[in-house]
C-alpha positions in Angstrom: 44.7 -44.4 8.0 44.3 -42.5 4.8 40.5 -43.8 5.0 40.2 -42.6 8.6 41.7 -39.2 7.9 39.0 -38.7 4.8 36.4 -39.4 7.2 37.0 -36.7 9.6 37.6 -34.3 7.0 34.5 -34.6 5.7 32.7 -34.4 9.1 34.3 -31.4 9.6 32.9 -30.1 6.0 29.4 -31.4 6.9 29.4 -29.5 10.6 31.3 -26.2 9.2 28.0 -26.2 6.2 25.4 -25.3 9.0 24.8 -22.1 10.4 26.1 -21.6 13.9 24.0 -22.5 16.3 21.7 -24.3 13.2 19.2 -27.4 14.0 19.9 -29.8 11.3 17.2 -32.4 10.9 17.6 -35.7 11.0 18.2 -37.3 8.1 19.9 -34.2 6.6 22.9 -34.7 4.8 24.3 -30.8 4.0 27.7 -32.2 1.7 24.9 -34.5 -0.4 24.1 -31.6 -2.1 26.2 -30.8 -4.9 26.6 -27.3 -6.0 26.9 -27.4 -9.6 28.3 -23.8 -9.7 27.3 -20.3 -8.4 27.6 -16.7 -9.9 26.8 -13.2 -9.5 24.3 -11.8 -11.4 24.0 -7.9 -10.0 25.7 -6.4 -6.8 24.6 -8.5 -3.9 22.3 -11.1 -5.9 23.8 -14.5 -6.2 22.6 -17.8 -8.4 23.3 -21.2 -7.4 21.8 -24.4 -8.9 22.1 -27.3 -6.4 22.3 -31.0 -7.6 20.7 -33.4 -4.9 20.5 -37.2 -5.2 17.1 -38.9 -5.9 17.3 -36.8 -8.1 17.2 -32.6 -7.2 17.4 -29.4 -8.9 17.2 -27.2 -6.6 17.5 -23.0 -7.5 19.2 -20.7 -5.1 19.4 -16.8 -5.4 21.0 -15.3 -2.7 20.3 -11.6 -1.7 21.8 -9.0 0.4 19.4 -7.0 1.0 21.6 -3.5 2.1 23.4 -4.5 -0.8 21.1 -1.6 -3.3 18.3 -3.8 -4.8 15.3 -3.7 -3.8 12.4 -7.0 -2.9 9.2 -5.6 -4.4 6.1 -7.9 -4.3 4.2 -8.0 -7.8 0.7 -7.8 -8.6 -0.3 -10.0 -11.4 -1.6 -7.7 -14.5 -1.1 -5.2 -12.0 -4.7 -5.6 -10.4 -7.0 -7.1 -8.9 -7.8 -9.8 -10.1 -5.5 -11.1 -12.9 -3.4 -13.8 -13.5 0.2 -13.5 -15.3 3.2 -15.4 -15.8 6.0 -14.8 -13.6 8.0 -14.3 -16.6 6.3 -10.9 -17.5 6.1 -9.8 -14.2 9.8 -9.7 -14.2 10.4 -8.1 -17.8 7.8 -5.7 -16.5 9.4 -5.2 -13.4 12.7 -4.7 -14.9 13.9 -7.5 -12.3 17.2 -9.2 -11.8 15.4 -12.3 -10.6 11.8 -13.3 -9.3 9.6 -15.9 -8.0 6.8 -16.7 -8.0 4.5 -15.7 -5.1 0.9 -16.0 -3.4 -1.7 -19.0 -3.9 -4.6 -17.4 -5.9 -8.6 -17.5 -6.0 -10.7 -18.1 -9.5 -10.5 -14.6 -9.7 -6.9 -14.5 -9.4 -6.8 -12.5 -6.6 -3.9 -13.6 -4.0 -5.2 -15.5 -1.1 -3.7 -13.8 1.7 -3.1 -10.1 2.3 -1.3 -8.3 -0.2 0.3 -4.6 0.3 2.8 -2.3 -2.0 4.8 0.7 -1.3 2.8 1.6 1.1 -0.7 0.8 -0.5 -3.0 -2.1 0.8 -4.0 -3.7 -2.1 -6.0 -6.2 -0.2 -7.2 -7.1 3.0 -9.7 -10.1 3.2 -12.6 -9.9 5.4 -11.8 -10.1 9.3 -13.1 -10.4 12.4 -11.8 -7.7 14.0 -10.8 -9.1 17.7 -8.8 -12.2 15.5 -6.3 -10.5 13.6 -7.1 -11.8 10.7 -7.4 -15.0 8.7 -6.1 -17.6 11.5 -4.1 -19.3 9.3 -2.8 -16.7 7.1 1.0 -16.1 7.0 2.9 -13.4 4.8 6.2 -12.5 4.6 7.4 -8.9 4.9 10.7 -7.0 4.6 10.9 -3.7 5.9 11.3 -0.5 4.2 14.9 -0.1 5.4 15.6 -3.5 4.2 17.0 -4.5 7.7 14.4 -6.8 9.1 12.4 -9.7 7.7 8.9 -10.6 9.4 7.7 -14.4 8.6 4.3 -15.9 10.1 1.2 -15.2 10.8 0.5 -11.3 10.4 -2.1 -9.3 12.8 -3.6 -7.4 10.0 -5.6 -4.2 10.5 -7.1 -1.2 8.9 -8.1 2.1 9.7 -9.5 5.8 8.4 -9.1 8.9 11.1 -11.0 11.7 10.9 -9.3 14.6 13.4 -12.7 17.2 12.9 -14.8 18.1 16.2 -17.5 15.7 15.0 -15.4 12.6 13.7 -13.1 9.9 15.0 -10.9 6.7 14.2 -13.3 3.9 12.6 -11.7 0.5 11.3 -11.9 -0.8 8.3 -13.1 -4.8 7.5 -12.1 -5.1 4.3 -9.7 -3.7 1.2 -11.2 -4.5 -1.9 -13.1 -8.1 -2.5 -16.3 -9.5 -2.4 -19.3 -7.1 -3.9 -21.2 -8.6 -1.4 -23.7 -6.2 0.8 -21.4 -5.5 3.3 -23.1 -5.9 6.7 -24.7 -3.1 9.1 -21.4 -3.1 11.6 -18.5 -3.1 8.3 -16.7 -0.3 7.1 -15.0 -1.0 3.7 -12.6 0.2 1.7 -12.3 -0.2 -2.5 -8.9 0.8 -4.5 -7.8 1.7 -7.8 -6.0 -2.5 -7.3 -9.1 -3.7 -7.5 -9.8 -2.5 -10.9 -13.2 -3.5 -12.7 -14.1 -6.1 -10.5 -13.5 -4.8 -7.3 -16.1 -2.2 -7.2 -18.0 -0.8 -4.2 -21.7 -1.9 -4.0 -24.3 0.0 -5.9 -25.8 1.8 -2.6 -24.8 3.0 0.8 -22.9 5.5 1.7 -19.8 6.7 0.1 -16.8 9.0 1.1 -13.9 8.8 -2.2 -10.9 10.0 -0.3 -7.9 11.8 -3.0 -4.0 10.9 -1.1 -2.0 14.1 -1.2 1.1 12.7 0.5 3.1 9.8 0.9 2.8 6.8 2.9 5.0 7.3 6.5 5.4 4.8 8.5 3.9 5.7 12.6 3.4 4.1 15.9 -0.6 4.5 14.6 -1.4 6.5 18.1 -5.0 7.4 16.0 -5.8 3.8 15.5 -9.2 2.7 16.7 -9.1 0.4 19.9 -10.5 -2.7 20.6 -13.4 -3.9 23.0 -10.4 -4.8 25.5 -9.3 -0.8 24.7 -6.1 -1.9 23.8 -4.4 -0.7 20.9 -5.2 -3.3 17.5 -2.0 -1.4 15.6 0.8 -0.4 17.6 2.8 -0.2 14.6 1.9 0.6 10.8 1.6 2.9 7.8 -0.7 6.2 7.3 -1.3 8.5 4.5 -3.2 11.8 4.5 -5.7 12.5 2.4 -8.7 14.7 1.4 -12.1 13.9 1.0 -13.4 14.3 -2.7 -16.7 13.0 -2.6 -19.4 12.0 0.1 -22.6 10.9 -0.4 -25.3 8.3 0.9 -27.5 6.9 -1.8 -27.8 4.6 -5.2 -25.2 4.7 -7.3 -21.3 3.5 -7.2 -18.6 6.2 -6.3 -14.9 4.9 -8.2 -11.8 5.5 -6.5 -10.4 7.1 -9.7 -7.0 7.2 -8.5 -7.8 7.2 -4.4 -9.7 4.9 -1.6 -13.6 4.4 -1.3 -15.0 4.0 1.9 -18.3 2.0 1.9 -20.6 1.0 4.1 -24.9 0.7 4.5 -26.8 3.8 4.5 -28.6 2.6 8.0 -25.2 1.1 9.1 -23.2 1.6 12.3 -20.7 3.7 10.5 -23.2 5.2 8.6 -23.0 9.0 10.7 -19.4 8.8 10.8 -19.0 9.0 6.6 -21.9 11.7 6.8 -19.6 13.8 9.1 -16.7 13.4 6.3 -17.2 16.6 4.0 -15.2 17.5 0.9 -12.3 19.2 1.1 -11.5 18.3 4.9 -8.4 15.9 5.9 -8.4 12.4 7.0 -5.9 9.8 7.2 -6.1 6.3 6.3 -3.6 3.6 7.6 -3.1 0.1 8.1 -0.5 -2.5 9.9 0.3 -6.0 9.7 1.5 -5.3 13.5 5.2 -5.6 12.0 6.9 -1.6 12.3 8.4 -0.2 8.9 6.6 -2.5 6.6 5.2 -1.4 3.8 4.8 -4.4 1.5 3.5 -8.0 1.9 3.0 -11.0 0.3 1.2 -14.2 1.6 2.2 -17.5 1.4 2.1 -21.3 3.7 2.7 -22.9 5.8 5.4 -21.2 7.6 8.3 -23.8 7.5 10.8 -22.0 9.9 10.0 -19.2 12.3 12.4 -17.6 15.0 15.0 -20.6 14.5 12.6 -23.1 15.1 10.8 -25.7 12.4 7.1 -25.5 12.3 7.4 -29.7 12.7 3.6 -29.5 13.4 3.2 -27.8 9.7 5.2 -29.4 7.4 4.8 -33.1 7.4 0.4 -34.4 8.5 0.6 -37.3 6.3 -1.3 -34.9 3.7 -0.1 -34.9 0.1 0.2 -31.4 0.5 3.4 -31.6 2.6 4.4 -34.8 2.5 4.6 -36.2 -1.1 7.1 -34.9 -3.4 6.4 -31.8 -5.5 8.0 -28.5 -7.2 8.1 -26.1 -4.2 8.7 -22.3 -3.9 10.1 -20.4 -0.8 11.5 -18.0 0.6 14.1 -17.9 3.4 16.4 -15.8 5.5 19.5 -16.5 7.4 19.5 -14.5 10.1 23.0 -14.8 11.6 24.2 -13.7 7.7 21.5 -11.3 6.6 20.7 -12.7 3.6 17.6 -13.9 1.7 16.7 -16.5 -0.5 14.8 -17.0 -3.0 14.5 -20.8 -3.5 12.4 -23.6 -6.6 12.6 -26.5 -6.4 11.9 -28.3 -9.8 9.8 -32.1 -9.2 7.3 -34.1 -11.1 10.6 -35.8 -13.6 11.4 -38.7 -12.3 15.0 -38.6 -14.3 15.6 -35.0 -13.8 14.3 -33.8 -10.4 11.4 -35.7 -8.5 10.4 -32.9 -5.7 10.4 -32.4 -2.5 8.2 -32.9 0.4 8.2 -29.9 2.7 10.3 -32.0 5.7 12.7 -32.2 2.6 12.7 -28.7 1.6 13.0 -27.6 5.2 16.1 -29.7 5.5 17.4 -28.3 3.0 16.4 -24.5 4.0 18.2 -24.8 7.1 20.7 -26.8 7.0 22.7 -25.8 3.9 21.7 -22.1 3.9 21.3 -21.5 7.4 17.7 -20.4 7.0 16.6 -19.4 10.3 13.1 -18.2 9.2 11.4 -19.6 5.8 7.8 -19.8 4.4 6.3 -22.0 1.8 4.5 -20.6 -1.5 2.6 -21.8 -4.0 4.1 -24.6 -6.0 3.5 -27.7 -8.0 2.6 -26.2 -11.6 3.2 -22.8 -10.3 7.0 -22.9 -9.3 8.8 -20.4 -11.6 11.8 -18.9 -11.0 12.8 -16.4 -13.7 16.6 -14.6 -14.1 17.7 -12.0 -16.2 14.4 -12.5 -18.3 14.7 -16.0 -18.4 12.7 -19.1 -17.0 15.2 -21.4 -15.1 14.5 -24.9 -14.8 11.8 -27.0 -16.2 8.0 -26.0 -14.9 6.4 -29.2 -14.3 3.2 -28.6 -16.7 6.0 -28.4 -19.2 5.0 -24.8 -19.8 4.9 -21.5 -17.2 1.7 -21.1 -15.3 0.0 -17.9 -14.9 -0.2 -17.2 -10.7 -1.6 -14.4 -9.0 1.8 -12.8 -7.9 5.5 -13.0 -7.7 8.4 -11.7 -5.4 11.2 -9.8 -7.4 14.3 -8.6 -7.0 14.4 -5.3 -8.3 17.3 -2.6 -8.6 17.0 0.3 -6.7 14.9 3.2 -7.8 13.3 1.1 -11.0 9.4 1.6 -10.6 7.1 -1.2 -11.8 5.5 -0.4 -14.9 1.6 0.1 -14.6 1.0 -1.6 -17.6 -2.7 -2.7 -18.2 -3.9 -6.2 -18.6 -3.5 -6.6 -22.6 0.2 -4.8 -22.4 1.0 -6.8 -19.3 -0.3 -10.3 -20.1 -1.5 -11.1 -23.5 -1.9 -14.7 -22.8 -4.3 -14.4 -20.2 -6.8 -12.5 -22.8 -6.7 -15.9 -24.3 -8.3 -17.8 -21.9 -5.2 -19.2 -20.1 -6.7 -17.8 -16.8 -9.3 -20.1 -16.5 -7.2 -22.9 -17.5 -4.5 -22.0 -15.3 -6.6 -21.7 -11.5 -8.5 -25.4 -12.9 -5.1 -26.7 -13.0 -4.2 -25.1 -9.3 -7.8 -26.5 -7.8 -6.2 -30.2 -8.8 -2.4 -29.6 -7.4 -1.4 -31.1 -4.1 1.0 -28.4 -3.6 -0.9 -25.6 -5.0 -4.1 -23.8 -3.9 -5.8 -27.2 -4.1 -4.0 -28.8 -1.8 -3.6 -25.7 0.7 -7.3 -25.5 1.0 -7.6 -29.2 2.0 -4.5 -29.4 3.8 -6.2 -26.0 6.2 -9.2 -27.9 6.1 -8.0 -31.1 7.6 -6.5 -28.7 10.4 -10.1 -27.5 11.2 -9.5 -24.0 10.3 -12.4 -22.0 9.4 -12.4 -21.3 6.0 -13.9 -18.4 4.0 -16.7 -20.2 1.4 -13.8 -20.0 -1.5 -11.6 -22.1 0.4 -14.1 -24.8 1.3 -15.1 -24.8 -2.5 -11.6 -25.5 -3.4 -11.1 -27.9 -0.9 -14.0 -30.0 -2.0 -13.0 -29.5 -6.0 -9.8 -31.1 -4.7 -11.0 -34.0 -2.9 -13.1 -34.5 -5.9 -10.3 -35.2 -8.2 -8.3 -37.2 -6.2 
């Protein structure tokens, strides 16, 4: 009887673990996973470490985002490109806890698009009737701090010019490639993209000085589309002046603003000759989410809207489904909170991994996630607290990454330290050392750009690349 009794009881713990209304996968086993304890670290920030059997370490911080702190999305070395541990983001940051964040590119640049209090740091090259990168998924909370956005984004850009002779023109790109940009693109270069970034050495140019803050709008001046249907019903815009115009050799440096670009003979060509100094234009951009003003990417998408992404996280790949030391974030929806979630792998006696139908499991049915998104992971899975790296990072030492996701209190500003203040380590050549080791991860950048590959997405040239680097070492 005493037996029977025991069993119900513990039912009723396993059933009372899940969210209401949750979708526990099968297999799942919530009351397997052994809290080893929990404790606050700032008002509204939570730590747990999990103990699962196999065995699991898996890191939990818990966030309530109307709590005070802030989520701020971190630029390695505080451009573009660079590379830096997530450790020094956070001391940098003056975080209470961080992750870390975005695949990256050779260059270190984040793969996917990447925005900041209001600034667009970047914006890879689009088509403009797609949206976007088709398979590119961010994750966004919004300046309020009362709604979360997970999945794929429909990113646009955008300058308006309100004189008698201009217009609204979009914008194809934020920062990038130095590549001749082609007759029908409008680009735009920031101060983000630092010494590598830098508009081409011809064309026309219009360097555009910001003289108020970012607002979010309903982006009624946004260009249309060839349908004539609004491409960014929602967004952020920010007035500025123009400083400079000219068509001709020689780079113009946004030195503190936005450079527009694009070929002297080029369809937008007439439209930065009608731009002349001292008159007002605005420049905005959307992810087609309202009130967001920061991004980071990441994928797959794991949970969306309450349902798993079953078709994303297990293809036989060994980018989802071999065990590996995984980073995400997640939201419960029926609580309001966030998490920030690392998984440590690769130690057989320690903690082995976890494929992404694992993590998911785990996601939603013992926090109740109902939206998550994957990041990168393998080598790159860092989860710093109060300073400090927690866990065991499976190249035995912390990887530098492209970006991280921190927890921040409210009112601290990010310092805008330069690359040798930020991240001495990377002067030394860890870079380099650190995207080689990414290119052979399953569940880093390596493994992404096969794992997109195998779906037939089309890939941008630095994906296939990686792709093929990665098939190479396997």
């Amino acid at each position: 009887m005493l037996k029977v009794f025991s069993l119900i009881v513990a039912a009723f713990i396993s059933v009372t673990l899940l969210a209401p209304g949750a979708e526990q996968l099968p297999g799942s086993s919530p009351a397997a996973a052994k809290m080893k304890w929990k404790r606050t670290v700032a008002p509204g920030v939570s730590y747990r470490l999990y103990r699962l059997p196999k065995p699991n370490k898996v890191r939990v911080v818990t966030f309530v985002p109307s709590s005070g702190p802030t989520l701020r999305p971190v630029l390695g070395s505080n451009l573009l490109p660079g590379f830096e541990r997530t450790s020094s983001m956070a001391r940098r940051s003056g975080a209470i806890a961080a992750i870390n964040g975005d695949y990256a590119r050779s260059t270190g640049h984040p793969v996917f698009t990447f925005a900041r209090k209001g600034r667009l740091d970047q914006m890879p090259a689009i088509d403009p009737y797609s949206g976007g990168f088709e398979y590119g998924r961010n994750f966004s909370i919004d300046v309020h701090q009362e709604k979360t956005y997970f999945g794929h984004p429909t990113t646009t850009a955008w300058v308006s010019h309100p004189s008698p002779e201009g217009g609204a023109y979009e914008v194809h790109r934020v920062n990038g490639s130095q590549s001749r940009a082609s007759a029908d693109q409008l680009r735009a270069y920031t101060t983000a993209g630092g010494g590598t970034d830098k508009p081409p050495a011809r064309g026309c140019f219009v360097r555009l000085r910001p003289f108020g803050p970012p607002q979010a709008t309903d982006a009624t001046t946004a260009p249309l589309n060839a349908k004539k249907e609004s491409i960014a019903p929602v967004g952020v815009e920010r007035p500025h002046f123009v400083e400079t115009a000219r068509c001709g050799p020689g780079r113009v440096y946004p030195k503190g603003g936005i450079v527009l670009h694009t070929p002297w003979d080029g369809r937008y060509a007439d439209a930065l000759r009608a731009m002349q100094p001292g008159e007002e234009v605005v420049f905005g951009w959307s992810l087609g989410w309202p009130d967001v003003f920061a991004t980071i990417g990441g994928n797959p998408t794991l949970i969306e809207d309450g349902h798993v992404q079953h078709q994303s996280i297990d293809d036989g790949s060994s980018f989802t489904s071999h065990r590996h030391p995984r980073t995400a974030i997640a939201y419960n929806d029926d609580n309001g909170k966030l998490f920030l979630v690392t998984v440590d792998g690769r130690q057989p006696r320690y903690s082995r991994g976890m494929t992404l139908t694992n993590l998911t499991r785990f996601l939603r049915n013992r926090l109740g996630a109902t939206d998550a998104l994957n990041l990168d992971g393998g080598g790159s899975t860092t989860m710093v607290l109060g300073g400090k790296v927690k866990g065991r990072p499976s190249d035995e030492v912390e990887r530098p990454v492209s970006s991280a996701l921190a927890i921040v209190p409210r009112g601290v500003t990010t310092k805008s330290q330069g690359l040798s203040a930020a991240a001495p380590e990377v002067i030394e050549g860890a870079a380099e050392d650190a995207f080689t080791e990414m290119v052979e991860d399953p569940a880093s950048v390596g493994g992404l750009s096969a794992y997109l590959d195998g779906h037939d997405y089309e890939l941008p040239g630095f994906l296939e690349r990686t792709a093929d680097d990665f098939r190479a070492t396997r």
